[in-house]
C-alpha positions as CSV (number, residue, x, y, z in Angstrom):
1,X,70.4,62.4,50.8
2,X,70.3,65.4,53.2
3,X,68.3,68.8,51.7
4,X,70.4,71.5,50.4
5,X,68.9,74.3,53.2
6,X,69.6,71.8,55.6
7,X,73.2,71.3,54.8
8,X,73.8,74.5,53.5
9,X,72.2,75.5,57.6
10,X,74.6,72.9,59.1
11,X,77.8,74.2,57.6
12,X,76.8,77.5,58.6
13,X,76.1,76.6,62.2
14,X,79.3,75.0,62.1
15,X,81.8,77.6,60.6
16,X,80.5,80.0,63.7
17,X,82.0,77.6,66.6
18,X,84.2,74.7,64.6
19,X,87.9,77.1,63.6
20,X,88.7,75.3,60.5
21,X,91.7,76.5,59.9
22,X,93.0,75.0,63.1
23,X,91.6,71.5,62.0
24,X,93.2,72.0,58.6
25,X,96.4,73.2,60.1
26,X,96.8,70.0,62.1
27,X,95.4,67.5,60.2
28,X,98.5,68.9,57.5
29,X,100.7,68.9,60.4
30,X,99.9,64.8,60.9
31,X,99.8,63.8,57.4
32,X,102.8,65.7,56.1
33,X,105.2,66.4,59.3
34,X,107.8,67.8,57.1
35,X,107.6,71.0,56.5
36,X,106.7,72.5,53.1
37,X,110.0,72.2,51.3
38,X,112.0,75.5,49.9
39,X,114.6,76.4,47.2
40,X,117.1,76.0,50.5
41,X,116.1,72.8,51.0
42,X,115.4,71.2,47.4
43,X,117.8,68.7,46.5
44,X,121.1,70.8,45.3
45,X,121.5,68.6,42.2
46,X,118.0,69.8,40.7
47,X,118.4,72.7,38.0
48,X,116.2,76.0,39.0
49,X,113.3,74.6,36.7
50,X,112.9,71.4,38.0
51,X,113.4,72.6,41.4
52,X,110.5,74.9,40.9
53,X,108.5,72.3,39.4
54,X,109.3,69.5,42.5
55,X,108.0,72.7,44.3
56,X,104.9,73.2,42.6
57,X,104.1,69.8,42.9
58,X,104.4,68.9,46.5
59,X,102.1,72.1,47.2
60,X,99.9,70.8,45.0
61,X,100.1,67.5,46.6
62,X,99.5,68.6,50.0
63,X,96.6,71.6,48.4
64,X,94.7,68.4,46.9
65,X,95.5,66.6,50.2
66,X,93.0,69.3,52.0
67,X,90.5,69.8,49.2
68,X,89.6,66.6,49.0
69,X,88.9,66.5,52.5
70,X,86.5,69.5,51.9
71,X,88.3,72.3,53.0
72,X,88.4,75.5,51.0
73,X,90.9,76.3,48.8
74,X,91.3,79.7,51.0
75,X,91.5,77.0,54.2
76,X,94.0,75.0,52.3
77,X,96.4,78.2,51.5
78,X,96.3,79.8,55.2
79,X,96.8,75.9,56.9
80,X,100.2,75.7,54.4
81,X,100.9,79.2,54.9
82,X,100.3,80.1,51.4
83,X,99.3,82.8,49.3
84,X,97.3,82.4,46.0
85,X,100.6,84.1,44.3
86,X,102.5,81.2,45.8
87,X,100.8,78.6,43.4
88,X,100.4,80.4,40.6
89,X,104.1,80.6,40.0
């Protein structure tokens, strides 16, 4: 129910002081304390494949996590430390 300039004003107004990266960065940190899992850390008994795909998956996961929460997908990337190459493997 609120007007599209008005919003669209808002968020505006509120990118110039909020630092939502910041926010996105902790509110990750809470939800997820472990950190983003690597090929190092993956479970040993995975083949490559699946090890990429349990990869994928959990970025993903955590991706949706912020997206849904209304963050950008270029927020979502910078709070996990991402790179657009990094899901598109």
């Amino acid at each position: 129910g609120v007007a599209k300039d008005t919003a669209s004003q808002t968020l505006t107004e509120l990118s110039e002081t909020e630092d939502w990266l910041a926010t996105a960065t902790k509110l990750i940190q809470r939800k997820f304390p472990q950190p983003l899992p690597t090929f190092a850390t993956v479970d040993p008994s995975l083949g490559r494949n699946e090890a990429a795909k349990k990869l994928q998956q959990e970025k993903a996961r955590r991706i949706a996590f912020l997206t849904r929460r209304g963050f950008t997908l270029q927020q979502s990337l910078q709070a996990l430390h991402l790179s657009e190459s990094d899901i598109e493997e």
